[in-house]
MILO-79847 format. One line per 5 residues: number of its first residue (from 1); their letters; for each residue z, x negated, y negated of C-alpha. Coordinates in Angstrom, 2 decimals. Example, Ala and Ser with C-alpha at 12.3 -4.5 7.8 and 13.67 -1.06 7.14 Angstrom:
% residues 2
1) as) 7.80/-12.30/4.50 | 7.14/-13.67/1.06
END
This chain:
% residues 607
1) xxxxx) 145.26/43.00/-173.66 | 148.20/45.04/-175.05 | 148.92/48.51/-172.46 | 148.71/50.34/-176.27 | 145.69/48.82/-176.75
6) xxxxx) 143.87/49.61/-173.54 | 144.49/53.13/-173.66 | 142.89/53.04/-177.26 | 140.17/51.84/-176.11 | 139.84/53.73/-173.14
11) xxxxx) 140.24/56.99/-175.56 | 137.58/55.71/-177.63 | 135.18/55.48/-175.04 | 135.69/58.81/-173.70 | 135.34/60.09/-177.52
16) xxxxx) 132.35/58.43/-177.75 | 130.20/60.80/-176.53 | 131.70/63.76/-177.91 | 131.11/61.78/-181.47 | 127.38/61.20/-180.48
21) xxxxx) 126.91/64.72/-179.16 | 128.87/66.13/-182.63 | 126.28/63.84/-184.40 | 123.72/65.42/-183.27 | 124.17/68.92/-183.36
26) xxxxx) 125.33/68.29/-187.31 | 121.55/66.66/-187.35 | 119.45/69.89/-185.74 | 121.91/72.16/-187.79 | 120.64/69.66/-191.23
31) xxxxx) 117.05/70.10/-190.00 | 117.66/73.94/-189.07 | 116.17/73.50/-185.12 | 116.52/76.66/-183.09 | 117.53/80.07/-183.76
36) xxxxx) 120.23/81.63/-185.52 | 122.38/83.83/-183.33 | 124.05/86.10/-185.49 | 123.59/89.83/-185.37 | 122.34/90.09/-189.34
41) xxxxx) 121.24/88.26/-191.65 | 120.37/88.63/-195.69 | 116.92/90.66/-195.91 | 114.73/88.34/-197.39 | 113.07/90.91/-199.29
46) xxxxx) 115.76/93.10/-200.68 | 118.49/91.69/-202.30 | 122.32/93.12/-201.93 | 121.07/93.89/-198.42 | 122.04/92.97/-194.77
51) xxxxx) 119.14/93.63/-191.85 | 119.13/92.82/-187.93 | 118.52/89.54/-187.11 | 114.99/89.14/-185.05 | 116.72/86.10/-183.24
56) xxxxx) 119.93/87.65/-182.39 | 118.81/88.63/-178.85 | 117.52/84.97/-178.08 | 121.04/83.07/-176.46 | 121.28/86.45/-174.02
61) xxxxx) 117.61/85.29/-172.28 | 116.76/82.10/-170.52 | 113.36/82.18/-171.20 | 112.81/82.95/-175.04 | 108.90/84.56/-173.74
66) xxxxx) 111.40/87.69/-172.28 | 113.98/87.77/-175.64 | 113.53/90.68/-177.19 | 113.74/92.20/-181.11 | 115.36/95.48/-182.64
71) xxxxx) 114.90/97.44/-185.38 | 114.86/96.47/-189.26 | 117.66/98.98/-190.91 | 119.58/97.45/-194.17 | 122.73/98.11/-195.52
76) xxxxx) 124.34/96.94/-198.36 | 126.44/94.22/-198.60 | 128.78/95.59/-201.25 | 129.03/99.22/-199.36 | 130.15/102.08/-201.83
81) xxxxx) 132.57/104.41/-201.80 | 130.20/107.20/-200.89 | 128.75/105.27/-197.96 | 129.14/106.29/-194.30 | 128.26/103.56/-192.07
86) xxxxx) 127.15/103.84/-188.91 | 126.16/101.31/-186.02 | 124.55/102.49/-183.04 | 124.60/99.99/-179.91 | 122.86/100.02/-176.26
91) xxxxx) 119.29/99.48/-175.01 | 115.56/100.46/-175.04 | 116.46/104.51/-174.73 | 118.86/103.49/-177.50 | 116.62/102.06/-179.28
96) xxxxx) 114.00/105.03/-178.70 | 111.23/103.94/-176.54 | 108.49/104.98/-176.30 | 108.21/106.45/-179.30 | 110.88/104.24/-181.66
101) xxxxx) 110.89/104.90/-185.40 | 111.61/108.51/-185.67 | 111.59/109.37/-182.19 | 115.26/107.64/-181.67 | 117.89/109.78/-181.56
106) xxxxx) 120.06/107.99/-184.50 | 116.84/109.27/-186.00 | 117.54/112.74/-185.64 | 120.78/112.27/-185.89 | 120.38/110.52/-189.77
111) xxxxx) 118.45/113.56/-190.25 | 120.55/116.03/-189.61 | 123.27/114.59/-191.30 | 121.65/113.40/-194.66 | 120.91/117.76/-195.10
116) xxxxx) 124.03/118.69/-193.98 | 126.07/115.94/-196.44 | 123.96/115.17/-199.46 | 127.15/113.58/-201.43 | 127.27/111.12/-198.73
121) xxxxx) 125.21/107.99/-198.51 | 124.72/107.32/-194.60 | 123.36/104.01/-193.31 | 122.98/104.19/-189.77 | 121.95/100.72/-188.21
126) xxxxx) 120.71/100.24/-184.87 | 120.97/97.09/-183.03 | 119.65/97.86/-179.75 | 117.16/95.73/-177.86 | 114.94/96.50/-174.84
131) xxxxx) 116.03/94.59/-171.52 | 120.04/93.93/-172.16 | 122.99/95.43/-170.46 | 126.64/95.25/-171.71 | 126.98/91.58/-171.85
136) xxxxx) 124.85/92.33/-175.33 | 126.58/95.25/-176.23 | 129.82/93.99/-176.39 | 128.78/90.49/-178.17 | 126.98/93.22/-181.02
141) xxxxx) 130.21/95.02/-181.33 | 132.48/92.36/-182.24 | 130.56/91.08/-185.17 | 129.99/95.03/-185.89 | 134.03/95.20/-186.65
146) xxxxx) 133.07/92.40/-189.55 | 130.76/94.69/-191.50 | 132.85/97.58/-192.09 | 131.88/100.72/-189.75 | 133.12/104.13/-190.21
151) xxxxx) 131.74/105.26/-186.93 | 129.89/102.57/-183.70 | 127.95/105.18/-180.86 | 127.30/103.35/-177.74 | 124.71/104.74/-175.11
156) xxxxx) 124.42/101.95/-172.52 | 124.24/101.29/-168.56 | 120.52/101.17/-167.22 | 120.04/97.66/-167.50 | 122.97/96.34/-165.57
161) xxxxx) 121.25/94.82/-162.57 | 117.83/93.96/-164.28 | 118.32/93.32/-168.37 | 119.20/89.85/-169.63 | 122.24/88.20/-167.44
166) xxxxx) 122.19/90.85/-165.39 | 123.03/90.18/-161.59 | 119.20/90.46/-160.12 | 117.58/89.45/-163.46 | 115.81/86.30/-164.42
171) xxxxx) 118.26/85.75/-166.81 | 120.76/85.64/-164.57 | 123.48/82.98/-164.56 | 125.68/82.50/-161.72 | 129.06/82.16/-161.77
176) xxxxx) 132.13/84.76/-163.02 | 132.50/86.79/-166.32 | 134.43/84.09/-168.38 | 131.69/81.55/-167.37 | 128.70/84.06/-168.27
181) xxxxx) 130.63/84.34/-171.74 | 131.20/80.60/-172.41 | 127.68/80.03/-171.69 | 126.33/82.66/-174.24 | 128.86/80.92/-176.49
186) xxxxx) 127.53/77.56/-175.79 | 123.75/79.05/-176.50 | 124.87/79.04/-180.15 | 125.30/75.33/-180.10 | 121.85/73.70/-181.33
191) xxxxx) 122.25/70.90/-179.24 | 122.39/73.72/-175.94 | 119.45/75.14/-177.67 | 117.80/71.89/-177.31 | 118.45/71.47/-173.64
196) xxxxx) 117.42/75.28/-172.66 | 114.17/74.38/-174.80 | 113.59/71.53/-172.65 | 114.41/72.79/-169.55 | 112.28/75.51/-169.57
201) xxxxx) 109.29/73.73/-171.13 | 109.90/71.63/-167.57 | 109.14/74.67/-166.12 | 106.45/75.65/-167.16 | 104.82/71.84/-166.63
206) xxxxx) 105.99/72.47/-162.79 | 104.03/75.74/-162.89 | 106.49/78.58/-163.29 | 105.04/80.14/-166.36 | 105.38/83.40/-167.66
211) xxxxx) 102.69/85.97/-167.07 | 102.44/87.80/-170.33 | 99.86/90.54/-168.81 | 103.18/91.78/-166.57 | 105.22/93.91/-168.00
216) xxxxx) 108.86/93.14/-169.13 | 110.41/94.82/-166.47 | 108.48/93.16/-163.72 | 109.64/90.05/-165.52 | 112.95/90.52/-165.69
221) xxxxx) 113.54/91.49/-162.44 | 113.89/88.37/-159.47 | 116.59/90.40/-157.17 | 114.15/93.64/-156.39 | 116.44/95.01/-153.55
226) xxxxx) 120.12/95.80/-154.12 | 121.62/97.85/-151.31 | 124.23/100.50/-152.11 | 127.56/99.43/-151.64 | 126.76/95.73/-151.33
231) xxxxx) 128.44/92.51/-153.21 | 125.86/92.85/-155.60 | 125.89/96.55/-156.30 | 129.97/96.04/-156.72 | 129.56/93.06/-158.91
236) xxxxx) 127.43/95.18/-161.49 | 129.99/98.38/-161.27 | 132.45/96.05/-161.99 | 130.56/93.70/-164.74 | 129.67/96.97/-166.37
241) xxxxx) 133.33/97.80/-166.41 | 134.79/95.12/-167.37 | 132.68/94.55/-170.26 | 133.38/98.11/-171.62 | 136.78/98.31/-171.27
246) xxxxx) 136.48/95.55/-173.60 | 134.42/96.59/-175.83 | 136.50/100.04/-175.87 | 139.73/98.32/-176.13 | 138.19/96.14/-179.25
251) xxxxx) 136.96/99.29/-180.86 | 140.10/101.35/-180.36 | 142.70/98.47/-181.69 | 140.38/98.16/-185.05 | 140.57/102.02/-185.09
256) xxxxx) 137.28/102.11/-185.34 | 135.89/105.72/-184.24 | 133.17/105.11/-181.38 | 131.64/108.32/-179.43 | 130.08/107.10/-176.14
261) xxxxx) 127.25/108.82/-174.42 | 127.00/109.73/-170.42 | 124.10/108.38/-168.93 | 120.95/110.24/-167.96 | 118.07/109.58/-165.31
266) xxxxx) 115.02/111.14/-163.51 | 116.61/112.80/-160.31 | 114.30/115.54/-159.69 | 111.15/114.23/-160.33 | 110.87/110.33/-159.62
271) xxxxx) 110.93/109.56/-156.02 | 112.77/106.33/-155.41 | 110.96/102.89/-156.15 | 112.50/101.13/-152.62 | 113.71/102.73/-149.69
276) xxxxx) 115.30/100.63/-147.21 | 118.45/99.59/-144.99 | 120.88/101.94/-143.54 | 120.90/104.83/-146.49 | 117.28/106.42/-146.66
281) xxxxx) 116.72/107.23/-150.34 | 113.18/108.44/-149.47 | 114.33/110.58/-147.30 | 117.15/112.20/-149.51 | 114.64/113.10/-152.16
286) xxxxx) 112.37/114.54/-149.81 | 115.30/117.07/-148.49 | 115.80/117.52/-152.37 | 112.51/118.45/-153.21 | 112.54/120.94/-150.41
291) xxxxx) 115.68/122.50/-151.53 | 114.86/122.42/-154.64 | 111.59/124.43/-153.89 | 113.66/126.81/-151.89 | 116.00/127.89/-155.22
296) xxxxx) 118.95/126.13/-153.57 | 119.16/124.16/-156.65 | 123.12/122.78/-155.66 | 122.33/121.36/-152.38 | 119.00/119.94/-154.35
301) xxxxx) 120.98/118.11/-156.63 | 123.71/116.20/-153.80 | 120.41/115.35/-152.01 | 118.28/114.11/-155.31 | 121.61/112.21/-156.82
306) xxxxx) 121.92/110.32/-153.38 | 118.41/109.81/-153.37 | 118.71/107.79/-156.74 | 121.92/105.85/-155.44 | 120.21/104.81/-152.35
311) xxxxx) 117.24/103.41/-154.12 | 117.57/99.95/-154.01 | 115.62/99.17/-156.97 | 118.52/99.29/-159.43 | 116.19/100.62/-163.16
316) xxxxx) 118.64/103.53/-162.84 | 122.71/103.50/-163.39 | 124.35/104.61/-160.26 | 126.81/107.67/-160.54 | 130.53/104.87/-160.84
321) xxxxx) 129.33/103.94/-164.28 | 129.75/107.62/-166.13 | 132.36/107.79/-163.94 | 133.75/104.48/-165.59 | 132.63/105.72/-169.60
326) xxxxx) 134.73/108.80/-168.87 | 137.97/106.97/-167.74 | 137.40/104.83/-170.73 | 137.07/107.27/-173.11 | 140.14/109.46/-171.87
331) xxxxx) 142.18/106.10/-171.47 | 141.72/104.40/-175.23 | 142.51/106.21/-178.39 | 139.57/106.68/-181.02 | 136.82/106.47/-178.25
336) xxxxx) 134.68/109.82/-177.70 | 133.21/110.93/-174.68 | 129.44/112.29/-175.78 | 128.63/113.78/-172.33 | 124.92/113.27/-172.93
341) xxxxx) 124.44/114.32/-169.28 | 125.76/117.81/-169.35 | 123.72/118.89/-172.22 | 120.57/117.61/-170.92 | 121.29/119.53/-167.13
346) xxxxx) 121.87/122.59/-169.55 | 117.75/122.28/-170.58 | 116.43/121.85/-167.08 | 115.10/123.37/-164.24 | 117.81/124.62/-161.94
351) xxxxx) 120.09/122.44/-163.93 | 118.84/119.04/-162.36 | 117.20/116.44/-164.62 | 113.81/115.51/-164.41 | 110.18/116.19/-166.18
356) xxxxx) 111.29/118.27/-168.59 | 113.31/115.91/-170.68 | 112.52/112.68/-169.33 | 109.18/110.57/-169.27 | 109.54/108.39/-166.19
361) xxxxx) 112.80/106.88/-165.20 | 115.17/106.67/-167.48 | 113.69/107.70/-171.38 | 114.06/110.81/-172.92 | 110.47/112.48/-174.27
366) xxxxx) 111.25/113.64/-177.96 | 112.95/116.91/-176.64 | 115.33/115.02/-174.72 | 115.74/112.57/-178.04 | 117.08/115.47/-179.82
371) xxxxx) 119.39/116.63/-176.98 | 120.68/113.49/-177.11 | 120.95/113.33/-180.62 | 122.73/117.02/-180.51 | 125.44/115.86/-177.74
376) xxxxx) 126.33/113.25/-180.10 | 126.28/115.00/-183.41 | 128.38/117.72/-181.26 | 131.74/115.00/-181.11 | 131.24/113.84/-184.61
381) xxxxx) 131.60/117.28/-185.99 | 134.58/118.68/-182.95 | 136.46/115.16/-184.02 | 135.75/115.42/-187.68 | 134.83/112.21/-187.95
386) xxxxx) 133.02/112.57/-191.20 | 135.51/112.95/-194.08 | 133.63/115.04/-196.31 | 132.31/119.14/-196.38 | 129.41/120.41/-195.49
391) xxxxx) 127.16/121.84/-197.83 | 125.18/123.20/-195.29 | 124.60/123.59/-191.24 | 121.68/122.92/-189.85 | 121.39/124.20/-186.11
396) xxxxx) 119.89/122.80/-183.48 | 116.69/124.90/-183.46 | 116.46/124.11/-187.22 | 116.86/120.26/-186.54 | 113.57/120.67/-183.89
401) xxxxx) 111.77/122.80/-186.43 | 112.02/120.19/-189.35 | 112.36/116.77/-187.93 | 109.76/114.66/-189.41 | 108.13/113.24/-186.10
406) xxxxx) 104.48/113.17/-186.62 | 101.63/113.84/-184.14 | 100.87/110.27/-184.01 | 104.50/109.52/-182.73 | 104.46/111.83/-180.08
411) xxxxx) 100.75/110.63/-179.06 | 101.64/106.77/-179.87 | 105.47/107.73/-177.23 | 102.48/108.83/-174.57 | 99.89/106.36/-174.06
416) xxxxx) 102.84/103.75/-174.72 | 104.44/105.59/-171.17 | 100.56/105.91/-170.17 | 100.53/101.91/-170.15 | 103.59/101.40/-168.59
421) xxxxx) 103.54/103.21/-165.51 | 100.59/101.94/-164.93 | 102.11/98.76/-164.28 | 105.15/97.94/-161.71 | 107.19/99.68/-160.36
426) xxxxx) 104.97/102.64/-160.87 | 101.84/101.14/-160.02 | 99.84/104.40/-161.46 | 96.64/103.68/-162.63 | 95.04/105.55/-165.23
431) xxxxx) 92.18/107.89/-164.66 | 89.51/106.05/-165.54 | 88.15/109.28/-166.51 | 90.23/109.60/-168.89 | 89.14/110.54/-172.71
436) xxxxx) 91.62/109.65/-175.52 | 90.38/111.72/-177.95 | 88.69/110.90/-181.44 | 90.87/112.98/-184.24 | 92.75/110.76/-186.86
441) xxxxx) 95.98/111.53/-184.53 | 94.70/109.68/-181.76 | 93.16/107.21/-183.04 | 95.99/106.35/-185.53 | 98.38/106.63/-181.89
446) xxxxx) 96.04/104.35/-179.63 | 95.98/101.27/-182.20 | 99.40/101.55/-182.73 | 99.99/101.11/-178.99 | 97.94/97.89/-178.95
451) xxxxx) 99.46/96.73/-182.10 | 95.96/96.78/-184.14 | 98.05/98.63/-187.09 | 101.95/99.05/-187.92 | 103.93/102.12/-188.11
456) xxxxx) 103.70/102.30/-191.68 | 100.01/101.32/-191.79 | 100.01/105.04/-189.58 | 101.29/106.96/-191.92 | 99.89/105.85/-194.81
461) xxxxx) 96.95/106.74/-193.78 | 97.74/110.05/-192.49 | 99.38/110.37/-195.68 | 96.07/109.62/-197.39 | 93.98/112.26/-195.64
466) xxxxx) 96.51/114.88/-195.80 | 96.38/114.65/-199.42 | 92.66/113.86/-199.90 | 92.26/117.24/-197.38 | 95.15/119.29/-199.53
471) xxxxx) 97.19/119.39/-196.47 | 100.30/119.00/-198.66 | 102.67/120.43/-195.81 | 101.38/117.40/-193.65 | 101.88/115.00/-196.73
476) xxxxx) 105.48/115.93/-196.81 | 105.93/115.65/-193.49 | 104.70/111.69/-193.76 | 106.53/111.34/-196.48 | 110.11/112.19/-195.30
481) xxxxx) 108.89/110.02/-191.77 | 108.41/107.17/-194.24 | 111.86/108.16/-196.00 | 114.05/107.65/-192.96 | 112.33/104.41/-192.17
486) xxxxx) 113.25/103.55/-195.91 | 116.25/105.52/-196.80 | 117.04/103.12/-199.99 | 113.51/103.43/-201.73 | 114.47/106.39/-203.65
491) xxxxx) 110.60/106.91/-204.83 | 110.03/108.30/-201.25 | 112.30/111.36/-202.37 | 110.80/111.57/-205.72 | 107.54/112.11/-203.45
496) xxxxx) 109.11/114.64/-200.76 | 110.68/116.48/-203.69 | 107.19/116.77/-206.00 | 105.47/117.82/-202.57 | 108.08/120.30/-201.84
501) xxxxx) 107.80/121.91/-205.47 | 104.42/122.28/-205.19 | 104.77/124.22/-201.86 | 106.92/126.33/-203.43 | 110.10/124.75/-201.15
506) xxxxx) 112.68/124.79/-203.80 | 115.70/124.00/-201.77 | 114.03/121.07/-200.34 | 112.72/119.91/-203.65 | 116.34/120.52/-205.02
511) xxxxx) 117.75/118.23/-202.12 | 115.31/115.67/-202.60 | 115.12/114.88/-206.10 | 118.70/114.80/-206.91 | 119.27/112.81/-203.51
516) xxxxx) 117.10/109.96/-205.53 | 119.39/110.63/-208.45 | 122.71/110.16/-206.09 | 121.33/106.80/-204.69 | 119.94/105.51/-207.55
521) xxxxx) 121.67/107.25/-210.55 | 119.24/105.95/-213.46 | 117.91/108.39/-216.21 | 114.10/108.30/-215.24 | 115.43/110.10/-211.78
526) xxxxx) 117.92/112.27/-213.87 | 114.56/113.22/-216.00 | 112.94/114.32/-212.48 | 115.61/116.44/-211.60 | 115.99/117.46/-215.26
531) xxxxx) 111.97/118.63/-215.38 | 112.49/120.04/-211.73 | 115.34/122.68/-212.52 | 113.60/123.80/-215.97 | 110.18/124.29/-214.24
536) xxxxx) 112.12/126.24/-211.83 | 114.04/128.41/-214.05 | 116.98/127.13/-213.93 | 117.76/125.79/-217.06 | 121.68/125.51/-217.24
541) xxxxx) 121.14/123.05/-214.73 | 118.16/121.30/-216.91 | 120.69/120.67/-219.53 | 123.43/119.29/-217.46 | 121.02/116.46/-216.20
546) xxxxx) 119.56/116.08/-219.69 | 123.13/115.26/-220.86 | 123.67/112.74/-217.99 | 120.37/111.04/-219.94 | 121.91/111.28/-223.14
551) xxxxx) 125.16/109.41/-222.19 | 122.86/106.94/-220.27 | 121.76/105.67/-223.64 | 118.18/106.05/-222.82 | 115.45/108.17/-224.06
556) xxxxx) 116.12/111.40/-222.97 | 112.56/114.39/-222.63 | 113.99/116.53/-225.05 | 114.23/117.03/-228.35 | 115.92/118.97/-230.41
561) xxxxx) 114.04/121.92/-230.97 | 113.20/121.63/-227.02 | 116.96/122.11/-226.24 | 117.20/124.87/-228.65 | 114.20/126.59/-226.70
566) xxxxx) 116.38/126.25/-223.48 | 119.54/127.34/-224.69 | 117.94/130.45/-226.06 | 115.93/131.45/-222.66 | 119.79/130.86/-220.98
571) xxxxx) 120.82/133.88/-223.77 | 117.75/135.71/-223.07 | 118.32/135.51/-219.20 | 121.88/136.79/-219.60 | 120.62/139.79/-221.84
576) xxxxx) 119.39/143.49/-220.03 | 115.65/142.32/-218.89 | 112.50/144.47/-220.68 | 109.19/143.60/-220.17 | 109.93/142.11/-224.26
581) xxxxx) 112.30/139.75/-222.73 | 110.70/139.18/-219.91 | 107.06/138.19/-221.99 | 109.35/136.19/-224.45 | 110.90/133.85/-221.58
586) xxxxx) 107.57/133.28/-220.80 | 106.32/132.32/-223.57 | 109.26/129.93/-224.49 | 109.15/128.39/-221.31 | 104.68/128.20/-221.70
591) xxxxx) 105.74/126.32/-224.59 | 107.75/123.84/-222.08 | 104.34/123.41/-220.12 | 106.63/125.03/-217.38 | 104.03/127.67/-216.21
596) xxxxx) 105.41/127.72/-212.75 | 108.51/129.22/-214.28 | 106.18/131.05/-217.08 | 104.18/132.90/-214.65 | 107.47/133.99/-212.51
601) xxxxx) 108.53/136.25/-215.92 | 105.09/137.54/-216.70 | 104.48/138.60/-212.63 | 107.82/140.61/-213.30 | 106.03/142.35/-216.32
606) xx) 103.11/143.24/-214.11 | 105.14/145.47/-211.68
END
């Protein structure tokens, strides 16, 4: 045999297998085995629309019983020209536990900016997931840069050491960054997805099965002791910073605009879960609590901060990594420092964080959402990263007046904290004396936190007895909750806008039903915002909306002699007002079947 001919055949045997292994993944991929690992996918029920992907958290986990799922927000896949897109990235405080939904601060932070810029169309998408660290984060952000963002906020750093890949997780996967990478890479491959499959149902034939009654942090954690200062505590500071500078650097060269949040924790009031070695966190918080109690608040805080560094049960971000978000944030252009932190010292006792803002460890109650929310909102509108005016400002103490967060989401946020710490690390039972309560609120609230109903199963049916009880003020409360958890369905403002009339709320009836004319600009929502400004005497208004109808081609409410009637009380209104006047705009608009606007003219006659 030929030298030529002998290597050709020696290259065709080492191809071999490669050909046999690219058979076969083109075979799963024809048969669709496994997941899908991209970040969205095409909703299935709307159409035009993008939505999270439940599987895109499943090639960060080794065992797919831990992989966890985010939230279901759409945007469009044609985005308008009106559109401000959003994407918020990070992890469960991120995503809003306890209470999720409305509780989040994107929540708030949609909120606040839907009143404040009603010509703008905001989508704000959040792709967090519970139990991932920055591994996650950064894989989410570059396939964010693909879907056109106008603005990516980033609150992560908690779940370094414990969430999926992290150094003492289950997940973990030894070896350096640019393996852990490959390997999450590789996890795409259907053929790898085969082999993990296998491997771990070998597992769980050998007995190492996943106990389902534990809670997710107890089973993501393997490595429960991490000592300050050792090679494990390093290799997190630096995983954490390598994978952010990154992610920064990514962010900054698409100049895309990213605000990222300082991290906050329980210092004051969580003593620390392990105390052991060299460094005594135990005994640190005990000298803080006893400064603290003394009103020597500074000294409180050094002792309380070391305290949480020295705890070698690493559920909290030690002090390098806000250290390592600032440098980032000074060092690339486009990336905002929200310093989260600051603002939430500013609303505690003796300036130390603790019970007042957070619910155990590391999650903000809804107070602290909105703080959160606020320090955010607070670089967005220094930077001017929103390229349009203001129509109006809504403070902070309006934002907590108005926000749409029910009873049963701040009920639902406590017994799902309840549950938790009474599990490990806590290890607090509750009082078996304890008495949940029997109103509609807490009953709602305690099947939702053992997933008997949905969310939206909730409020319906608060939604249902606020209306059957007349409670309208309660209805519209439901309503906008439902709204931000559906911001396309324009028939939820048609609903918040009718409710809003009827209590009298003008300006939020204005906002609402020509918000459902700006998203959805057909004439049956023109004729709502039409019969809304003539009912509320403001009939120039009525007639610019009717015209929109008429050059719609469709069927517009008026007629003829109906516009006349209008145009005459808009004579009438300009005229000097007499009680004649006054009874004859009433009548004309009695004849509309507006007597809301009827009886405002004939109340003026009775003074």
């Amino acid at each position: 045999m030929g030298k030529g001919k002998e290597l050709y055949f020696k290259a065709a045997a080492l191809a071999l297998p490669l050909v046999f292994l690219c058979f076969i993944e083109i075979l799963l991929r024809l048969f669709n085995y496994g997941f899908d690992p991209s970040l969205f996918i095409k909703d299935p029920d709307q159409e035009g629309y993008m939505m999270m992907n439940p599987t895109a958290s499943y090639k960060f986990f080794s065992t797919s019983a831990n992989a966890t799922q985010g939230n279901r927000e759409r945007f469009s896949v044609v985005k308008s020209k009106n559109t401000f897109r959003i994407f918020v990235i990070g992890e469960s405080t991120t995503a809003g536990y306890p209470y999720m939904h409305n509780g989040s601060f994107h929540r708030w932070l949609q909120y606040r900016l839907m009143q404040q810029y009603p010509s703008l169309n905001f989508e704000v998408i959040n792709v967090s997931l519970t139990a991932v660290n920055s591994y996650t984060v950064l894989d989410f952000a570059k396939q964010i840069v693909n879907n056109k963002p106008d603005l990516v906020l980033v609150y992560t750093g908690h779940n370094e050491y414990y969430g999926a890949l992290g150094i003492g997780s289950t997940s973990q996967i030894k070896g350096n960054r640019t393996w852990i990478k490959l390997v999450i890479k590789l996890r795409e491959l259907k053929l790898v997805q085969l082999l993990d499959r296998i491997i771990e149902g070998s597992s769980k034939l050998v007995g190492k099965k996943i106990d389902k009654r534990e809670n997710l942090m107890k089973r993501m954690v393997t490595k429960q002791q991490i000592a300050y200062q050792s090679a494990d505590f390093n290799r997190g500071i630096a995983q954490f910073s390598n994978n952010m500078d990154e992610l920064c650097r990514l962010l900054s060269e698409k100049h895309i605009p990213t605000v990222i949040g300082t991290l906050v924790s329980n210092e004051k009031d969580l003593k620390p879960f392990i105390s052991a070695g060299k460094f005594s966190a135990q005994n640190y918080y005990a000298a803080g609590r006893k400064r603290f109690s003394n009103g020597n608040f500074k000294d409180a805080k050094a002792n309380f901060v070391l305290a949480k560094e020295y705890d070698q049960l690493r559920f909290r971000a030690p002090e390098a990594f806000n250290q390592i978000i600032k440098k980032l944030c000074r060092q690339y252009p486009g990336i905002y420092l929200a310093d989260v932190r600051n603002l939430f010292e500013k609303n505690e006792a003796g300036g130390i964080m603790g019970k007042e803002t957070i619910l155990e460890h590391v999650h903000p109650n809804l107070l602290g959402y909105a703080i959160m929310s606020e320090s955010f909102y607070q670089q967005i509108n220094k930077r001017n990263l929103i390229p349009a005016k203001k129509q109006s400002e809504m403070s902070f103490a309006q934002l907590l007046a108005n926000m749409p967060v029910t009873k049963v989401d701040s009920l639902y946020g406590a017994y799902q904290i309840m549950m938790l710490r009474s599990g490990w690390p806590f290890n607090e039972p509750i009082n078996p004396t304890y008495n949940r309560g029997n109103s509609l609120d807490e009953q709602l609230a305690g099947a939702l936190a053992v997933d008997r109903i949905t969310w939206r199963a909730a409020m319906d049916e608060l939604y249902k007895t606020a209306m059957a009880t007349g409670d309208k003020q309660k209805a519209l409360k439901v309503t906008e909750a439902v709204l931000l958890e559906n911001p396309y369905q324009t028939s939820y403002y048609t609903y918040a806008g009718r409710l809003a009339f009827e209590l009298a709320d003008l300006e939020t009836a204005d906002f609402y039903f020509k918000k459902a004319y700006d998203i959805s600009p057909t004439p049956e929502n023109a004729n709502n915002v039409f019969l809304f400004y003539f009912k509320s005497d403001l009939p120039e208004k009525a007639l610019q909306y009717n015209e929109v109808i008429k050059h719609s081609g469709q069927q517009t409410y008026l007629d003829t002699q109906t516009e006349e009637i209008l145009k005459n009380i808009i004579k009438l209104k300009k005229e000097a007002r007499s009680d004649n006047i006054n009874e004859l705009i009433a009548s004309y608009y009695h004849q509309l079947r507006a007597d809301e606007a009827a009886t405002k003219y004939r109340k003026k006659n009775s003074r």
